[in-house]
PLY file of the C-alpha trace (Angstrom):
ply
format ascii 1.0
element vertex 111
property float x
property float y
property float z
element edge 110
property int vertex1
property int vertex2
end_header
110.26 114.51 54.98
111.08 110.94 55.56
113.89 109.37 55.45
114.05 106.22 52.69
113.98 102.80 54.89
113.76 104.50 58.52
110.98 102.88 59.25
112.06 99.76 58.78
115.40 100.62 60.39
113.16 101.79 63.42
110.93 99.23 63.69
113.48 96.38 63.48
114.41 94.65 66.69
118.23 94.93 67.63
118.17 91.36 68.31
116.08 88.26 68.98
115.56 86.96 72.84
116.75 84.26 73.76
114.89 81.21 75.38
116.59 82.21 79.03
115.34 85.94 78.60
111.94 84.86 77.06
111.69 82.84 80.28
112.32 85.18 82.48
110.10 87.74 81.15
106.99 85.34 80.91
107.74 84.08 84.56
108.32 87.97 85.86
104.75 88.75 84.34
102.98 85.43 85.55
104.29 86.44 89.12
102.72 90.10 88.88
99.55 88.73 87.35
99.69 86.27 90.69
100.47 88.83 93.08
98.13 91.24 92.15
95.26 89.15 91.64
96.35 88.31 95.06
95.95 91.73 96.78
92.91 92.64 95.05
91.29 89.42 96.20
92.76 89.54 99.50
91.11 93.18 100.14
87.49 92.44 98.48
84.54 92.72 100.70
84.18 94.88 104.39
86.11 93.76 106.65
84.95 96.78 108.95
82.66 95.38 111.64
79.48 97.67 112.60
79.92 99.68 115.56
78.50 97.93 118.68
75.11 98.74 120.37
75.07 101.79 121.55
77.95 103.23 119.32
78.19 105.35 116.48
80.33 105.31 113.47
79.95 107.43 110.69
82.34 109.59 108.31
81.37 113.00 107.08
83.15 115.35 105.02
85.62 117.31 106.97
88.17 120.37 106.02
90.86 118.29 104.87
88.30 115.36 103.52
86.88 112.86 105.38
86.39 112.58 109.01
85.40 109.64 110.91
82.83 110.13 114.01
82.74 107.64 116.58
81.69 107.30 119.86
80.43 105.29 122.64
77.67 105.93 125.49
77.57 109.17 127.04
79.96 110.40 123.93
77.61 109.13 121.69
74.74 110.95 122.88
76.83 113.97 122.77
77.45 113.66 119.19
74.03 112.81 118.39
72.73 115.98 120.31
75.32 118.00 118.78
74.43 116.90 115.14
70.56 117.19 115.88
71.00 120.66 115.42
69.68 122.38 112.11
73.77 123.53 111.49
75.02 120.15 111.48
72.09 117.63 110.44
74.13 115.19 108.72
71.98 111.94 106.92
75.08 109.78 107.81
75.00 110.66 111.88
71.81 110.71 112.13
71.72 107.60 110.87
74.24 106.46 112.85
72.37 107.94 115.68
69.09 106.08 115.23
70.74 102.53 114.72
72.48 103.38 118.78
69.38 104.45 119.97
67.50 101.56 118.68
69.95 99.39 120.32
69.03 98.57 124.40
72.08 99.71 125.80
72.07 103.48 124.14
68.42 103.38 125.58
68.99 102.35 128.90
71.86 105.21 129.15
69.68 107.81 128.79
70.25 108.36 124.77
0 1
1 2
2 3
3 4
4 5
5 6
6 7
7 8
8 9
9 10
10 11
11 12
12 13
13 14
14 15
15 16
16 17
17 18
18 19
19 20
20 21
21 22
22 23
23 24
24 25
25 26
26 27
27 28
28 29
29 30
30 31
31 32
32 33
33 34
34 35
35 36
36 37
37 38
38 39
39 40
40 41
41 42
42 43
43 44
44 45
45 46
46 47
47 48
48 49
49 50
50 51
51 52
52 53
53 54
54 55
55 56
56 57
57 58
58 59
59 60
60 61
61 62
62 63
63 64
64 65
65 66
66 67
67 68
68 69
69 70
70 71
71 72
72 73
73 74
74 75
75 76
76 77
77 78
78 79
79 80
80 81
81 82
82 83
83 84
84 85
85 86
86 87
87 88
88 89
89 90
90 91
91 92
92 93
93 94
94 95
95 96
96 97
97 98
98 99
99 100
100 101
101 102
102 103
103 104
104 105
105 106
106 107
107 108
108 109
109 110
């Protein structure tokens, strides 16, 4: 059952701020609006180059979540031959694996 006037007792501020603490509250929240506006538009966008001809780059789900696969040349090739197999096709490799061998250099190396 409630009590008569707790509500309003409740609900009534202790005291009013004062300009000083008004002040410093708006300017603490202006400067966390600013700084993360900041980060957020500081990290937009993919700042990840593509892998370079002849390279692959590609993550795939792994035991303890993802795992990125990358690779170069002659380790590229053996990545792409080992993920050619029925066990491992993987959309994202292969992928990854037909961008490097369209590229001139993963060709001329034999991929």
């Amino acid at each position: 059952m409630p009590l008569e006037g707790h509500w309003e007792r409740v609900n009534t501020p202790l005291r009013r701020l004062t300009r000083r603490e008004r002040n410093v509250a708006i300017v603490s929240a202006v400067v966390t609006i600013v700084t993360v506006l900041a980060l957020v538009l500081a990290t937009v966008g993919d700042s990840r180059p593509g892998p370079k001809p002849g390279c692959i780059y590609a993550i795939v789900p792994g035991v303890m979540g993802a795992t990125p696969i990358e690779g170069c040349g002659a380790q590229a090739r053996k990545i792409c031959a080992e993920h050619a197999s029925l066990s491992l096709r993987d959309p994202v490799v292969n992928a990854g694996c037909g961008r490097a061998a369209a590229a001139p250099v993963f060709s001329r190396l034999g991929g």
